[in-house]
N, C-alpha and C positions, 0 to 999 in steps of 0.2 A: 229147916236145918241150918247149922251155923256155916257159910262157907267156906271155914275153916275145918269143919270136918268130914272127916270119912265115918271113924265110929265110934263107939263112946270111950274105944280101949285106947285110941289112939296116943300117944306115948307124947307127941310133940304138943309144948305149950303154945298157946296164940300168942303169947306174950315175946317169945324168940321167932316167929315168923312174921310179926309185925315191929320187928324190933329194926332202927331205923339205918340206914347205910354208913352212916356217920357214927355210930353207937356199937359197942364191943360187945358181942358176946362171949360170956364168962367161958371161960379155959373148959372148969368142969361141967357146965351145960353142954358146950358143944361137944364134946368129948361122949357123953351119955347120948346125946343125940343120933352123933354120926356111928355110934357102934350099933345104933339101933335099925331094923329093917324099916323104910324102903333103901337106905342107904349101904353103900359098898366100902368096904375097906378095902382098898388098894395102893398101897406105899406108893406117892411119885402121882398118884392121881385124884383128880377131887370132884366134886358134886357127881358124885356116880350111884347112884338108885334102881332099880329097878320097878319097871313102872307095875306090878303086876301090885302095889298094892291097892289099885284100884278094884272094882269089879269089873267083870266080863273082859278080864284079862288074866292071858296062862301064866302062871310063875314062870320065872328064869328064861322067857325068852326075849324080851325086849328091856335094854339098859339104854338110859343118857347120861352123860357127862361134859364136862367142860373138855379142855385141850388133854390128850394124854403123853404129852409132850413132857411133862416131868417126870414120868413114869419109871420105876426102878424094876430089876431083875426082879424082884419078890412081888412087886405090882402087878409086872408081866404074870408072875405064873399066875396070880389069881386070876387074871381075866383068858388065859388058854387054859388052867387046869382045874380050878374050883367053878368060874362061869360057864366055863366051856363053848365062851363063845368064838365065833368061827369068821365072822366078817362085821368091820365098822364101816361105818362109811361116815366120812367127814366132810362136815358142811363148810367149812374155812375154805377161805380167800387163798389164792399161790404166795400173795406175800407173807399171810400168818403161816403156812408151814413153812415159809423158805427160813424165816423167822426163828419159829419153835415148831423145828420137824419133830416127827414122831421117833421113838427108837424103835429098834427092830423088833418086831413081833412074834420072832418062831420061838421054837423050844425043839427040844432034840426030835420029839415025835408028833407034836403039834406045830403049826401055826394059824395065826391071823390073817385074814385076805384084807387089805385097805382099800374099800374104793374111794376114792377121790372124787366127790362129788359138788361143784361149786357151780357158782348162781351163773344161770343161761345167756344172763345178762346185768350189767354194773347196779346198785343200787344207787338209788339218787341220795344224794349228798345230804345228813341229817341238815335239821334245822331245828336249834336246841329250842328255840321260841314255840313252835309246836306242842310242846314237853311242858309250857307253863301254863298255869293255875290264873281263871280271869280272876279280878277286882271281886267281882259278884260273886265269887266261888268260896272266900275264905281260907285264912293259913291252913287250916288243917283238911283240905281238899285232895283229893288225888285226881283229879275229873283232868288236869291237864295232862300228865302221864298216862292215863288210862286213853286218852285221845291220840297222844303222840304214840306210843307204841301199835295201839289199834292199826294205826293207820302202815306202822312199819311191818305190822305181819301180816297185815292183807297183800301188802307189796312181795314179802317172803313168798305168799303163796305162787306170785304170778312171776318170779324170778328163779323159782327153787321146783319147776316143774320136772324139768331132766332128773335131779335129785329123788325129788321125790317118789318118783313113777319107778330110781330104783328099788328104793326100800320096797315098796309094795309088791314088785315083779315077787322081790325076796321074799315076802312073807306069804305070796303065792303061791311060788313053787318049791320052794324048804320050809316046809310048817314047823317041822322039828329041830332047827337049826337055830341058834341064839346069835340074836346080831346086837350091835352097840352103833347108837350113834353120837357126832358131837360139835361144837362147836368150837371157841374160844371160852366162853364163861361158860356156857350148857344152858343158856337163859334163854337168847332173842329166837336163833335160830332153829335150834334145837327143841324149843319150847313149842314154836310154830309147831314141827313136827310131829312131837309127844299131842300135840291139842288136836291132831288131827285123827291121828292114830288113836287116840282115845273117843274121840265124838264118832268115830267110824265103830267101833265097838260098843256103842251106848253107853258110854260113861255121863251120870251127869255133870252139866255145868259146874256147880259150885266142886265137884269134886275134883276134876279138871285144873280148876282153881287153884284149889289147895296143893295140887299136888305143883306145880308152878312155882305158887309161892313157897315151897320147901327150897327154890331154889338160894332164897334169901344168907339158908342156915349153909346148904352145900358152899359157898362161893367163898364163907369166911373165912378160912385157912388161905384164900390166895387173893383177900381184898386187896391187901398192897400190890401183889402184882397187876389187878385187874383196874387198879384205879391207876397204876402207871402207863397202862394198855389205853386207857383213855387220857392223860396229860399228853401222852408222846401224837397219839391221834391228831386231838386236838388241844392244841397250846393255848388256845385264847380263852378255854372256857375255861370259868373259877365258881368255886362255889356258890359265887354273889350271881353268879351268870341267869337269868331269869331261864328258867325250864330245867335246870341244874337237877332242882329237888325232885324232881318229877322222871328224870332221863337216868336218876343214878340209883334210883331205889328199885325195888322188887314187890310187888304186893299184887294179891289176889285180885285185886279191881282191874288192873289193867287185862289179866286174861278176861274177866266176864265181860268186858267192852267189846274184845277182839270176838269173843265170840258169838254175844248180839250181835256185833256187824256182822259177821262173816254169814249168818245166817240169813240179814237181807241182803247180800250180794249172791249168794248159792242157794238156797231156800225160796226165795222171795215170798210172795204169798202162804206158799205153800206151809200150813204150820205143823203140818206131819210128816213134811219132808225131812230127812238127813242134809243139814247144809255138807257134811263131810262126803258121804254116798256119792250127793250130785256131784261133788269137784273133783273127785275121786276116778267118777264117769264120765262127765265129759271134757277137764283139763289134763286127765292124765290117760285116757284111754283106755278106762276099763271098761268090761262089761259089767252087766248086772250080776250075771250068775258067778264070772270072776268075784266082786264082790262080795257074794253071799259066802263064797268058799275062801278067802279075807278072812271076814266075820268069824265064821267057823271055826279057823286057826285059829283066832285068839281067842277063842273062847276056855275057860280052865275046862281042863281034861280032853282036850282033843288031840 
């Protein structure tokens, strides 16, 4: 199967999710795109999907997104009246909300619960060289992004344990309760998340993938912001910067790297194990049969 696909009805072209970070996509592409499901309309907020277009995942209860820090009154009611969902939790840093706080989340008769969930500990300082393509590799390579990311969501996992152990308590004990979570772009951090949450439910790899790389089409409505989010970051880097090409794109390769590895750091031998199950169990303290009853929840129709 192509891993780019889910099924054969699928609505999105390979040609806008492989379409390159530096390159525009067209006004009415994206526009047909993003009105289209797994994607969320929400005035004021962007890369919002709902992962349920995957298999062995229930509709309408698990969403990712980028920041919802632009988010408008009419934004807001979608996500407490039409989602109906009940609690985010947000993977950003104290300085990106201090930054680009959230707005307020209630409604007259609903609200939102935010939990605030940041890493247990600092992440180590990028290194854009990581991010670059060898000699041996070829211009048209992504093997060095696919290695520099790899290696920053293996780090997510062992940083973003407290986080993570919330979402899952949640989808334990409110099966029927719709949550959101998110980052800054809804890429690195958030991504990590959604790839776990899916491998824990048996999604396959390449689908996994794909749904990742949708992230490419979500981010485009806020490239300019998200590429100023990274000049203010880091001022020394420029396009010419070797690992540039590698650190600013979005493509399907870099999740199937992270998720070969992840499998021999959680997996090891075992090639019937769950790398997601084992991490699940023993870095976040579940049990097994917690687990099972996980599974369960997400499964459609439960």
């Amino acid at each position: 199967m192509d891993q780019h696909a889910t099924d054969s009805k699928a609505p999105f072209h390979t040609s806008l999710i492989d379409c390159g970070i530096e390159e525009a996509i067209s006004t009415s592409d994206l526009a047909r795109v993003l009105s289209e499901k797994p994607f969320v309309s929400a005035p004021g907020g962007f890369n919002i999907r709902d992962l349920a277009h995957m298999p062995h995942v229930r509709p309408t209860l698990i969403y990712r997104s980028g920041t919802l820090s632009g988010l408008t009154p009419e934004g807001k009611d979608v996500l407490i009246n039409n989602l109906r969902i009940r609690t985010v939790f947000d993977l950003r840093s104290a300085r990106e909300r201090q930054v680009f706080p959230f707005p307020d989340l209630t409604s007259e008769n609903s609200a939102i619960e935010v939990q605030w969930c940041p890493f247990d500990t600092p992440p180590a300082d990028t290194d854009i060289k990581h991010f670059a393509d060898l000699e041996s590799e070829g211009p048209d390579s992504w093997e060095g992004g696919a290695r520099g990311f790899s290696k920053d969501y293996l780090e997510i996992l062992q940083i973003y344990k407290s986080a993570f152990q919330k979402v899952f308590q949640h989808l334990l004990d409110r099966p029927g309760q719709a949550i959101l979570f998110n980052c800054t772009a809804g890429k690195d951090r958030t991504g990590t998340l959604a790839a776990l949450i899916l491998s824990l439910a048996g999604v396959p790899d390449n689908q996994i993938a794909f749904d990742y790389a949708l992230t490419r089409v979500g981010i485009e409505p806020q490239k300019a912001f998200l590429t100023s989010f990274i000049k203010k970051w880091k001022p020394e880097w420029t396009p010419e910067t070797p690992g540039m090409r590698g650190f600013t794109n979005v493509r399907a390769e870099y999740m199937l790297k992270f998720l070969q590895d992840a499998k021999a750091v959680y997996a090891g031998d075992e090639s019937s194990s769950s790398w997601a199950a084992e991490y699940v169990h023993t870095h976040l303290d579940f049990s097994k049969d917690d687990i099972g009853t996980i599974r369960a929840n997400l499964r459609p129709g439960s």
